[in-house]
C-alpha positions in Angstrom: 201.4 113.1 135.2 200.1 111.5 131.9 197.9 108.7 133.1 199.7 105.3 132.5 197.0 103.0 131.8 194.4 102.4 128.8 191.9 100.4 127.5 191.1 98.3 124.5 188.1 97.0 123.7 187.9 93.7 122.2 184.4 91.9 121.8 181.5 90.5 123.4 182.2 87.9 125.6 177.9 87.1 126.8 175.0 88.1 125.4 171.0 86.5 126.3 170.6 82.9 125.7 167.3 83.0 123.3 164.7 81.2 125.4 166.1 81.3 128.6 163.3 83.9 130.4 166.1 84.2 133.6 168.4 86.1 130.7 165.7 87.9 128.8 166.2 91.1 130.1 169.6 91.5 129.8 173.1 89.9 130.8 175.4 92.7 132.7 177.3 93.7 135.2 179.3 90.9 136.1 182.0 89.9 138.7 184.5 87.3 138.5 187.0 85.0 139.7 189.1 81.6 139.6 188.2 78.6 141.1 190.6 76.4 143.3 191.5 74.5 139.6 192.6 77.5 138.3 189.7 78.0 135.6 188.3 81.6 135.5 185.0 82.7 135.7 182.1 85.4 135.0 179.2 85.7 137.6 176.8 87.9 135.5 173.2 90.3 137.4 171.1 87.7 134.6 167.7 90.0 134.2 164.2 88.2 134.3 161.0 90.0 133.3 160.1 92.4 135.8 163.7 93.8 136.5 164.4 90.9 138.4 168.3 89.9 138.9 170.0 87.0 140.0 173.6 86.5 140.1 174.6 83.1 137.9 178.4 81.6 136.9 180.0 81.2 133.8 183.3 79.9 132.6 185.0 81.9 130.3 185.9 80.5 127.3 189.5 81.4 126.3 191.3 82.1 122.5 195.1 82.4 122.1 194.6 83.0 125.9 191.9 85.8 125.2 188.0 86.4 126.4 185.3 85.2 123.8 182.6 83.5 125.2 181.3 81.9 128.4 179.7 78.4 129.2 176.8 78.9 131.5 177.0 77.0 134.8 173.7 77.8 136.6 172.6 80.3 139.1 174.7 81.5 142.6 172.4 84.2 144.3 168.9 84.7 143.8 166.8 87.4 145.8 165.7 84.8 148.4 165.6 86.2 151.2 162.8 88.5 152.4 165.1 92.1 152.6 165.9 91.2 148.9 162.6 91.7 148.2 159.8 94.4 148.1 156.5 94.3 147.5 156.5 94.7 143.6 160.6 94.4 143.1 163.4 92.1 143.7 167.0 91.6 143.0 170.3 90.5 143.7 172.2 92.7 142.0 175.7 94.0 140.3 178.0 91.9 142.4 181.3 92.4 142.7 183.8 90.2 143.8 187.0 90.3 145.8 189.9 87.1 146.2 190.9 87.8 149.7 194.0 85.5 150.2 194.5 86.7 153.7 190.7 85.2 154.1 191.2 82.8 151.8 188.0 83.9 150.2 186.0 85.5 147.4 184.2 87.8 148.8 181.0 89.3 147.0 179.4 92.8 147.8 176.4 93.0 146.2 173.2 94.9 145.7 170.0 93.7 147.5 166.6 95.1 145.8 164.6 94.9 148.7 161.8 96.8 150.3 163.9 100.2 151.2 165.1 100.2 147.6 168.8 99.3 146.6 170.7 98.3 150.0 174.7 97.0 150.1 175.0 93.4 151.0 177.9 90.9 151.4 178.4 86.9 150.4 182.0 84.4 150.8 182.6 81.6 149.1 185.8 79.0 148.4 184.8 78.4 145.0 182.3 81.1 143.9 180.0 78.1 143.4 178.0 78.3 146.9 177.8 81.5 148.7 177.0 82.2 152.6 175.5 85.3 153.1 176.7 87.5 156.0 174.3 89.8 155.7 173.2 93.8 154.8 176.3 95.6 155.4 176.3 98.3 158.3 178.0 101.3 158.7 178.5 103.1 161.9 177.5 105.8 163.4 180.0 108.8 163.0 179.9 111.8 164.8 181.7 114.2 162.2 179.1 113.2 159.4 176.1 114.0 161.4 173.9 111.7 159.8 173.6 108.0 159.7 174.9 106.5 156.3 172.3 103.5 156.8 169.3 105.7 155.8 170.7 106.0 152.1 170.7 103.7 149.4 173.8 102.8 148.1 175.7 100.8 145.0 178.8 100.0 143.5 180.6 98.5 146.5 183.6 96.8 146.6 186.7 95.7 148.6 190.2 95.8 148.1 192.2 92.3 148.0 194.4 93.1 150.9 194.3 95.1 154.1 195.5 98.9 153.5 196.7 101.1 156.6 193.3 102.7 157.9 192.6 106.1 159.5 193.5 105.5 162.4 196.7 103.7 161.1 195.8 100.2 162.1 195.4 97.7 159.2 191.9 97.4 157.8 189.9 95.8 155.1 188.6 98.8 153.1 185.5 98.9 151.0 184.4 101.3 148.5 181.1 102.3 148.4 178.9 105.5 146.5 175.4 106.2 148.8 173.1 108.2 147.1 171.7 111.5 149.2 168.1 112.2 147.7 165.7 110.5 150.6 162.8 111.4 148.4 162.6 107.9 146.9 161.6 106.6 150.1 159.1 109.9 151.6 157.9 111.7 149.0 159.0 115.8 149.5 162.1 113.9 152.0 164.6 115.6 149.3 168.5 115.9 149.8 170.2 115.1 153.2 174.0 116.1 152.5 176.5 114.6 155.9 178.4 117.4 157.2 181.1 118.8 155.7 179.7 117.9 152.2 178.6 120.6 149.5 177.8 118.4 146.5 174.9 116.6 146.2 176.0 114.0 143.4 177.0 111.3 144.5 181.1 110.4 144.7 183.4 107.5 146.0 183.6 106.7 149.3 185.4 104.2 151.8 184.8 103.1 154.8 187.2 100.1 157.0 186.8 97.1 159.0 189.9 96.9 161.5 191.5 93.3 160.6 191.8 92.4 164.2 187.8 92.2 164.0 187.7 90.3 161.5 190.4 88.1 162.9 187.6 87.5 165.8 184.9 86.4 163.2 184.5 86.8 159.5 180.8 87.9 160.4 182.3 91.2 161.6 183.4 92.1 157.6 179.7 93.5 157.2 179.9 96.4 160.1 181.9 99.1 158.3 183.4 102.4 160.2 186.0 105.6 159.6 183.6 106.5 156.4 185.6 109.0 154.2 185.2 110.7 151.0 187.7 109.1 148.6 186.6 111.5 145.1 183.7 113.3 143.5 182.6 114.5 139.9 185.1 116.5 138.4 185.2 116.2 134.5 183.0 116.6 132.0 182.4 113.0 131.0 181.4 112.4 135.3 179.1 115.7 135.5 176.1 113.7 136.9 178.3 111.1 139.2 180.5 108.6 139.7 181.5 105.1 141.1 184.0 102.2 141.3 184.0 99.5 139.3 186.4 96.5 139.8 188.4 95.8 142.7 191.1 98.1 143.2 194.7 96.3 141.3 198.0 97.3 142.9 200.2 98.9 140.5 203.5 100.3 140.6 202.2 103.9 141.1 199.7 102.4 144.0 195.8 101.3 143.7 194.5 101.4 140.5 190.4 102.0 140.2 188.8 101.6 137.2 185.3 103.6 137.7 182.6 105.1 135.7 181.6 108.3 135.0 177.8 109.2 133.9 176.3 112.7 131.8 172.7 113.0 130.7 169.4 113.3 132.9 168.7 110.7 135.5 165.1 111.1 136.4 163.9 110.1 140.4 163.7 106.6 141.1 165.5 103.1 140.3 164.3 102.1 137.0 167.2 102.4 134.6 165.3 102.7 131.4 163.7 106.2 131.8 167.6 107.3 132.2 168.8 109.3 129.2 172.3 108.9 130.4 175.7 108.1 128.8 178.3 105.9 131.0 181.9 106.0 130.1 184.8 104.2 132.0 187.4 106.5 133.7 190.4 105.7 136.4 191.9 106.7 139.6 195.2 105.9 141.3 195.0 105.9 144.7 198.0 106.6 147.3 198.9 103.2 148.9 200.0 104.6 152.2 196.4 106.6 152.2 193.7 104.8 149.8 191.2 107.9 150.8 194.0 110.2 148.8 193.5 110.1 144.9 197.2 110.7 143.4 195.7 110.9 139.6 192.9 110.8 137.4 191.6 110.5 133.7 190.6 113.9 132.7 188.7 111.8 129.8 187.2 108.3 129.3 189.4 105.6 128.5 186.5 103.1 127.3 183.0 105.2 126.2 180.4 104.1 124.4 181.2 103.6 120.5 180.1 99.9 119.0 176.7 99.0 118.4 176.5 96.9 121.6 177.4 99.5 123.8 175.1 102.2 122.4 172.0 100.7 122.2 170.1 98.0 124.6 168.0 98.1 127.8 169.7 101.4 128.4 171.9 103.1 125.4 175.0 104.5 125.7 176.8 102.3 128.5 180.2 100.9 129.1 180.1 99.7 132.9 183.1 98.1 133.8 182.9 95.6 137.2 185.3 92.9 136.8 189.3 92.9 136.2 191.4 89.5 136.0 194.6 88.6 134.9 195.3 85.7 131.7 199.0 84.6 130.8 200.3 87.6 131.7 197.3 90.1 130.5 194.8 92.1 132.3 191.5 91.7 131.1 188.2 94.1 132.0 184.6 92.9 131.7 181.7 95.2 131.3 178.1 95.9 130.6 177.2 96.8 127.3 173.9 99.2 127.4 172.9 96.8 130.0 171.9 94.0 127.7 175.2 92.3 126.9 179.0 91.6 128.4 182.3 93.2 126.9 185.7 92.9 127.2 188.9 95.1 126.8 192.2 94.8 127.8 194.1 96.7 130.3 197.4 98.2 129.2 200.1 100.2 131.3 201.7 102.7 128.7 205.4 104.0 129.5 
């Protein structure tokens, strides 16, 4: 099938406030959401020297019912808490955030810079203004895999807005997730520990369930994950070195759609994104609704890459990261990083 849905870009919605040493490193990344009022928001990663994040709020700014520009509201999440922090790093990073309605909350997975290196965590709120943490997220132990998926680092998590049938059948709140395999960050000569049944080392989507009945008993229980399954890997040219989700999952007519990235270039060992020499362009995946692990079609090219100044050259060149999707009058709108410096915006269009 021809895939159905494009994107347009359309400006810069954020960029650094001059002066403000939180923002000096970059404003990226961001997730988003409306508060009880109805008024939509950006929370951008906001970059301090030393490649440390924090998550802050933003309203955006609206013209003839279009993105272009933000008012800053202050900060949300800041690496506070000691496994948010090593000894020379820390970060709260590249949140993502989720309206549950059956929860009757936005719910924020996010990326905690701590001691082990980049480790999942989760966050709730009412209003996206104050935040409870629940905690690192957990995934349990599964036979099949042979391995434990809480030794790896992992990013670019997120959940879907409503419970999906699970494995076993029983409905579940899924999250998608991309853990990285390469232990040598953490013991030097460690190297590659694949799970069983997997042949490629890059890393790919995966998702992994939380029954609802166990969340029904406490919202605490959203953070232990289970039934871990490969949803997709690399397959293109444009995804050769890997790949990972970006918004939450939208239902569409055809099922779930997934905006994700795709990255080519070298990525050498480690976390710090400005030895990369990578290029990150915005593909999509629609997923079956009966089976979210089962990926019904892809984009055999980009639909966003990098092409305006912006998004070619800033902290890291060459970068359209797309993490946040909402809806304006009618319109779907997508908000991205922009070389890691600065915030875009395109809109989403389904073509017949």
């Amino acid at each position: 099938m021809t895939f159905p849905y494009t994107l347009t870009r359309l400006g810069v919605v954020m960029t650094p406030e001059p002066g403000n040493e939180l923002e000096s490193e970059g404003v990226l990344n961001p997730a988003s959401g409306h508060t009880p009022d109805g008024r939509l928001y950006l929370l951008p990663r906001l970059v301090a020297p030393g490649n440390v994040s924090r998550v802050g709020l933003a309203e955006v700014q609206l013209t003839d019912g279009v993105p272009t520009g933000v008012t800053r509201e202050g900060i949300v999440l800041a690496p506070d808490e000691g496994w948010e922090r090593g000894t020379n790093n820390a970060g709260v990073e590249d949140p993502r955030v989720t309206w549950v309605p059956s929860l009757e909350k936005h719910v924020m997975t996010y990326v905690a810079y701590g001691p082990l290196g980049p480790r999942l965590a989760l966050a709730v709120s009412d209003d996206l203004r104050n935040w409870t943490r629940l905690g690192p997220l957990h995934f349990e132990y599964q036979p099949d895999l042979d391995t434990d998926l809480n030794l790896f680092p992992n990013k670019d998590a997120v959940f879907f807005p409503e419970a999906v049938p699970g494995p076993d059948g029983e409905p579940a709140y899924a999250m998608i997730h991309r853990p990285m395999w390469d232990l040598g960050w953490f013991r030097d000569g460690e190297g590659v520990h694949l799970p069983a049944g997997i042949k490629d080392d890059r890393p790919g989507i995966w998702v992994s369930f939380v029954p609802v009945a166990e969340v029904e008993r406490g919202l605490g229980n959203l953070v232990y994950l289970r039934q871990h399954r490969l949803v997709a890997m690399s397959e293109y040219p444009f995804e050769e070195l890997k790949i990972g989700a970006g918004p939450a999952p939208i239902r569409v007519p055809e099922g779930w759609l997934l905006i994700h990235h795709g990255v080519t270039g070298e990525q050498p060992a480690g976390f710090d994104p400005t030895t990369q020499k990578v290029n990150y362009s915005a593909g999509a995946l629609l997923l079956d609704p009966a089976d979210v692990t089962r990926v019904i079609a892809r984009t055999p090219e980009p639909i966003l890459s990098p092409e305006t100044e912006e998004e070619r050259i800033g902290t890291v060149g060459n970068v359209v990261f797309p993490t946040a999707i909402e809806e304006v009058d009618g319109l779907r709108y997508v908000f991205y990083g922009m070389a890691d410096a600065k915030i875009g915006v395109a809109r989403l269009d389904r073509v017949s």
